[in-house]
C-alpha positions as CSV (number, residue, x, y, z in Angstrom):
1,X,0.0,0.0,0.0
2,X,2.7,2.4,1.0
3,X,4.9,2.2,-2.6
4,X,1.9,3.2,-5.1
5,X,0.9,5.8,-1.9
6,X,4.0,7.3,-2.2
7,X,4.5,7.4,-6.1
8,X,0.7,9.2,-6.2
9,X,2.5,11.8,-3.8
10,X,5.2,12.4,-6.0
11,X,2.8,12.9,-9.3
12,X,1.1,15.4,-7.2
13,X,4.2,17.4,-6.7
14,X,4.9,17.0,-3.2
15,X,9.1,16.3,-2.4
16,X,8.9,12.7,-0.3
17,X,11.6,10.9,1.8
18,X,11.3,7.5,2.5
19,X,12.5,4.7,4.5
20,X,11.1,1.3,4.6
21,X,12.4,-2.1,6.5
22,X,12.8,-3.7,3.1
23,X,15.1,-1.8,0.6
24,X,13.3,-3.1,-2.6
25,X,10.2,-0.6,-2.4
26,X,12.9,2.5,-1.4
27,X,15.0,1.6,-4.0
28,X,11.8,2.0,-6.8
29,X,10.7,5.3,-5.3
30,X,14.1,6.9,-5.1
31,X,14.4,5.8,-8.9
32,X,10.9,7.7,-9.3
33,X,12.3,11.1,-7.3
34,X,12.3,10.5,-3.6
35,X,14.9,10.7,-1.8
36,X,16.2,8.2,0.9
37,X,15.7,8.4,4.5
38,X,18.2,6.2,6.8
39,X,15.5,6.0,9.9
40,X,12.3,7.4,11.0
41,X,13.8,9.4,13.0
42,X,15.9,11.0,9.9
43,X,12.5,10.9,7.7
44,X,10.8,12.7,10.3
45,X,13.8,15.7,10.8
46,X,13.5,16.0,7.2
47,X,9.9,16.4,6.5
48,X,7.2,18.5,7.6
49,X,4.3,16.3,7.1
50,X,5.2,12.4,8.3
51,X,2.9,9.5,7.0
52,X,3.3,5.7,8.4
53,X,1.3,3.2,6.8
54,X,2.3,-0.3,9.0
55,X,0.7,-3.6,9.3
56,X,-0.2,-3.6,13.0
57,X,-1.0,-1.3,16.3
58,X,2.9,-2.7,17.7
59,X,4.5,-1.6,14.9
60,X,2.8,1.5,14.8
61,X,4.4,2.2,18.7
62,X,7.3,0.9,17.4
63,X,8.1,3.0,14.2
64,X,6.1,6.4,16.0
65,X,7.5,5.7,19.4
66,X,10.9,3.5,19.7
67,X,14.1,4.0,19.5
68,X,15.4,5.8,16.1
69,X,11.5,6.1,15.7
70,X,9.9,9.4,14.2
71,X,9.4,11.6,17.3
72,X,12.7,11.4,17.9
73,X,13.2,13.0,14.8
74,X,10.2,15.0,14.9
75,X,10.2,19.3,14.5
76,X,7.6,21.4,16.7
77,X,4.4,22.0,14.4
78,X,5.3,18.8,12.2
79,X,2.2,16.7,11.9
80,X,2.2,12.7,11.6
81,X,-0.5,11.0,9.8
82,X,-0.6,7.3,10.2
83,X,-2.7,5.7,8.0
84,X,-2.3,2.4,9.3
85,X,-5.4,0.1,10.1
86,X,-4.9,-0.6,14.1
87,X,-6.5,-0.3,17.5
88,X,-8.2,3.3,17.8
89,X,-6.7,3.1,21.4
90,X,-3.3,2.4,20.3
91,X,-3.8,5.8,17.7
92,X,-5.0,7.4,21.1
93,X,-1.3,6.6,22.7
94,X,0.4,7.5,19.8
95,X,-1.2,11.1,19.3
96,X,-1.2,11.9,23.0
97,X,2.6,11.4,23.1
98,X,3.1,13.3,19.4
99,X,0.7,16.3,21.2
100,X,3.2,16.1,24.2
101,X,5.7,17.0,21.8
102,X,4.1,19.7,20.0
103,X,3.1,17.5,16.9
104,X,0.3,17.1,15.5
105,X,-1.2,13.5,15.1
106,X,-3.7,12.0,12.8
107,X,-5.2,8.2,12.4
108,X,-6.0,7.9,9.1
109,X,-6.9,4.6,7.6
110,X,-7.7,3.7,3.9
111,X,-10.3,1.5,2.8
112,X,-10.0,0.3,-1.4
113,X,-7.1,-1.7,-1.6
114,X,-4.2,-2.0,-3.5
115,X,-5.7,-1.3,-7.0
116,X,-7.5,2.3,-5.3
117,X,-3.9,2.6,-3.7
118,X,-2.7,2.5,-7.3
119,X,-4.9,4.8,-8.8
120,X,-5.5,7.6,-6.2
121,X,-8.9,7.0,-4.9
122,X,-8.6,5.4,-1.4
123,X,-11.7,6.3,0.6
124,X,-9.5,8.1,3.7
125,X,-11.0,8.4,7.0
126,X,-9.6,10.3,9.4
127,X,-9.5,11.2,13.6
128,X,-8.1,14.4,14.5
129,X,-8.2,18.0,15.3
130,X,-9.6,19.7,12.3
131,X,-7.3,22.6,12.2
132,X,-4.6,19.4,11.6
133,X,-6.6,17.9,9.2
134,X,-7.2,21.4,7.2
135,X,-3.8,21.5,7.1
136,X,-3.0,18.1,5.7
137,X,-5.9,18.2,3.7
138,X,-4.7,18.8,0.1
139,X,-1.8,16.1,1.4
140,X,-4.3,13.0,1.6
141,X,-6.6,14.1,-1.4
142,X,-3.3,13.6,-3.7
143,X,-4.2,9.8,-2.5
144,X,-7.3,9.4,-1.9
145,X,-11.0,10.3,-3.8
146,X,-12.8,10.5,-0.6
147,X,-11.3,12.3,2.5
148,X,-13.5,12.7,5.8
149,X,-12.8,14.1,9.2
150,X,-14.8,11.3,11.5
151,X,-14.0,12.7,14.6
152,X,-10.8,13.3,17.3
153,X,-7.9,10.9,17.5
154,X,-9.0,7.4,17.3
155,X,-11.9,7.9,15.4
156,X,-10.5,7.1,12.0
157,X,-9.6,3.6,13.2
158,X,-13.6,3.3,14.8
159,X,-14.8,4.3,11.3
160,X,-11.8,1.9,9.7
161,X,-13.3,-0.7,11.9
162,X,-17.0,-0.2,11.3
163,X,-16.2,-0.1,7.5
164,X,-14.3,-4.1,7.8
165,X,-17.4,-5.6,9.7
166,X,-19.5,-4.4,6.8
167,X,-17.4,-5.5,4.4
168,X,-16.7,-9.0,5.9
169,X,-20.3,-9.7,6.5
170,X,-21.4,-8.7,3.0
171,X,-18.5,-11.5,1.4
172,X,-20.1,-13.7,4.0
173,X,-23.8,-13.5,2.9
174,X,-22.6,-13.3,-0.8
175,X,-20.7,-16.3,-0.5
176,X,-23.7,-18.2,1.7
177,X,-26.0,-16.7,-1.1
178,X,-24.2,-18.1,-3.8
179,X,-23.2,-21.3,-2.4
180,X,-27.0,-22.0,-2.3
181,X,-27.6,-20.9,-6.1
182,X,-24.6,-23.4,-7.0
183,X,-26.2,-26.1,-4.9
184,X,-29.4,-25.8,-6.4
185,X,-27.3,-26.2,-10.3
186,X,-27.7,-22.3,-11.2
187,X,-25.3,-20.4,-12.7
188,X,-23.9,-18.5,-9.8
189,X,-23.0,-15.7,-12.6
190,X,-26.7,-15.1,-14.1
191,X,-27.8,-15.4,-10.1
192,X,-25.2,-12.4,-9.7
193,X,-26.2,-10.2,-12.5
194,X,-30.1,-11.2,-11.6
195,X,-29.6,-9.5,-7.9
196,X,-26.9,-6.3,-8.4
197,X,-29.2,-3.9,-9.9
198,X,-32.0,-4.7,-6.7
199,X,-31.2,-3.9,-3.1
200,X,-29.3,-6.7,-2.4
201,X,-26.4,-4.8,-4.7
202,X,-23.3,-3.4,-3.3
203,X,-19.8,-2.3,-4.2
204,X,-18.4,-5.3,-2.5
205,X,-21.0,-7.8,-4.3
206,X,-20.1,-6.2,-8.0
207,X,-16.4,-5.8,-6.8
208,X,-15.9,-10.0,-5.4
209,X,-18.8,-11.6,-6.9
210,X,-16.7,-11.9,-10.6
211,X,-13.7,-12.8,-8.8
212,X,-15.4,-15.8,-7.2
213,X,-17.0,-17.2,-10.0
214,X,-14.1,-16.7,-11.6
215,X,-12.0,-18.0,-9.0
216,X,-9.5,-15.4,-8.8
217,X,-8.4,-15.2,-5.3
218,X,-5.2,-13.0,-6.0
219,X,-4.9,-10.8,-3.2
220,X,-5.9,-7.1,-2.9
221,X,-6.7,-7.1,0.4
222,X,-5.6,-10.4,2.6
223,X,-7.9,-12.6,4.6
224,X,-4.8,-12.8,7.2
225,X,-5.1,-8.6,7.6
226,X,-9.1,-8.9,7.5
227,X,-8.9,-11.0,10.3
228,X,-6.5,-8.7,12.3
229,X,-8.8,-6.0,11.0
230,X,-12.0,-7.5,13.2
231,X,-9.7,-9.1,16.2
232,X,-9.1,-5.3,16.7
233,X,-12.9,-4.6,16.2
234,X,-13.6,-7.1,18.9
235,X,-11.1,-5.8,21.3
236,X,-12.3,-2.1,21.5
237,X,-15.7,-3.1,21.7
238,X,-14.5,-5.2,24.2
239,X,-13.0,-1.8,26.0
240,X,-16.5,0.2,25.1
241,X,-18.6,-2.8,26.3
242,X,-20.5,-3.0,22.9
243,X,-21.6,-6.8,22.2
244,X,-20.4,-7.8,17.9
245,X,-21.7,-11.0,18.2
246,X,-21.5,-11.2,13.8
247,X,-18.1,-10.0,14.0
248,X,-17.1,-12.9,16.1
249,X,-18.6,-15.2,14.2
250,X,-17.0,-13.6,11.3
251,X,-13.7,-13.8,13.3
252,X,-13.8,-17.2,13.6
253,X,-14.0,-17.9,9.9
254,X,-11.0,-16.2,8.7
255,X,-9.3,-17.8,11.8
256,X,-10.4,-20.8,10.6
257,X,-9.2,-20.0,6.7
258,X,-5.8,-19.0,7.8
259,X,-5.6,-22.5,9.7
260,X,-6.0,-24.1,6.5
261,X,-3.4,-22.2,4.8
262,X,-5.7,-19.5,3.1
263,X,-4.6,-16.6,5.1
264,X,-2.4,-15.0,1.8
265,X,-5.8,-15.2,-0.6
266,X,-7.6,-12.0,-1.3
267,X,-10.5,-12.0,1.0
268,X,-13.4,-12.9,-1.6
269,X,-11.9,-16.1,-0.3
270,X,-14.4,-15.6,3.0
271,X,-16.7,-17.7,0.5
272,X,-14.8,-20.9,0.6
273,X,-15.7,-21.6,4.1
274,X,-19.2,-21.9,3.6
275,X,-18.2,-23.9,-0.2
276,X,-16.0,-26.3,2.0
277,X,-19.2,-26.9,4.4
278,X,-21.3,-27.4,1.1
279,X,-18.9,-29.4,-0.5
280,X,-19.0,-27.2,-3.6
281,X,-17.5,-24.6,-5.0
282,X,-19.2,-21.1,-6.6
283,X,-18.3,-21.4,-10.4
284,X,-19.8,-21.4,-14.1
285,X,-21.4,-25.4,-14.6
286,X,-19.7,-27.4,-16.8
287,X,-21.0,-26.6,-20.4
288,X,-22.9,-29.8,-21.4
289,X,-21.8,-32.0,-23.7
290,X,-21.6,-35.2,-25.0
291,X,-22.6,-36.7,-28.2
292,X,-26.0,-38.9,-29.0
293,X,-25.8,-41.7,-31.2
């Protein structure tokens, strides 16, 4: 997510330093025009706006927070955006110590993928102070179509939250749905293309549906981060007292896909659990055939 992030920036004009664990995606970018940062800490003394985009809450602490890490590095009235997808109560310990530096501190987690990474039109939804979001503003609209204040620090990651469950649960009932259409010897596609146009359509039904049928499971969004996605779900509602019983349920799924070695497959791939309880899968029939004598 971070490379095509970063080369967006750069077509929009901006002058990026970068530093990543892995030298391969540094080395790509600096071809493109940025130039290389040797730590956080020295991408952060370099730059006015800092942006982390990490797999997890721990990493987050550690690239924001550790040793070498980008408050160390950090100016007075620098703001850092992490557009990660984490705990929103790990973004609340991570802006309270940036404020008690005199940064400023967004959470500001993309929904869309790799492909919308690619092309510029991430839906971005951020927690903040708005006159820190004003001012990064015209920053995250060179990478995203949609850009929303949700609320102060932590709220991003709530919203980031909110918006996995949905999405989860709608693979889930798309996948049930069309399990039951390939049980009963329909075509799962002319079920599909009967149902997107009524209520029952979404952007993640017209977005998964083909890639199911068509059995396309290359990854643009993991089942393995999806799952980290609603364990985090489940622990601040845990915190807030709020009962997701779906989302466990949903939980336990991709738990139980990563078990069985699915955890790297885009997660369209929700559908094979209920296809491995039916004992089919959700594809075009066989063309019929065979000759009469």
């Amino acid at each position: 997510m971070g490379k095509p992030m970063s080369r967006n920036l750069l077509k929009a004009g901006h002058k990026l330093t970068v530093f990543n664990r892995s030298s391969a995606a540094v080395d790509e970018l600096v071809r493109a025009g940025a130039a290389r940062g040797s730590s956080p800490a020295d991408v952060a003394a370099r730059s006015e706006i800092v942006i982390t985009m990490l797999p997890d809450g721990p990493d987050v602490e550690q690239v924001i927070l550790g040793p070498g890490g980008v408050l160390e590095g950090a100016r007075n009235g620098s703001v850092v955006i992490d557009m990660s997808s984490i705990s929103p109560i790990v973004s609340q310990k991570v802006g309270a110590a940036c404020e008690a530096k005199g940064v400023g501190f967004l959470d500001a987690p993309v929904s869309g993928g790799e492909p919308k990474a690619i092309d510029g039109t991430l839906a971005i939804m951020a927690g903040g102070k708005p006159e820190v979001f004003d001012k990064v503003k015209p920053v995250l609209e060179a990478m995203g179509s949609s850009v929303t204040l949700t609320g102060p620090v932590g709220a991003g990651n709530v919203t980031k939250l909110a918006n996995q469950i949905m999405v989860a649960a709608n693979i889930a009932a798309m996948g049930e749905a069309l399990t039951l259409a390939a049980k009963a010897g329909l075509d799962p596609e002319v079920v599909f293309n009967a149902v997107k146009g009524g209520l029952a359509g979404s952007a993640v039904l017209n977005a998964k549906a083909p890639m199911v049928i068509s059995r396309n499971f290359k990854p643009g969004f993991r089942i393995r981060l999806h799952e980290k996605d609603l364990r985090n779900a489940l622990l601040a509602a845990e915190s807030m007292k709020a009962p997701l019983p779906i989302t466990g349920l949903l939980q336990q799924m991709l738990i139980s896909l990563i078990t069985n070695g699915k955890g790297d497959l885009d997660h369209a791939a929700i559908v094979q659990f209920t296809e491995s309880l039916a004992g089919i899968e959700v594809k075009k029939p066989a063309a019929a055939g065979g000759a009469g004598l």
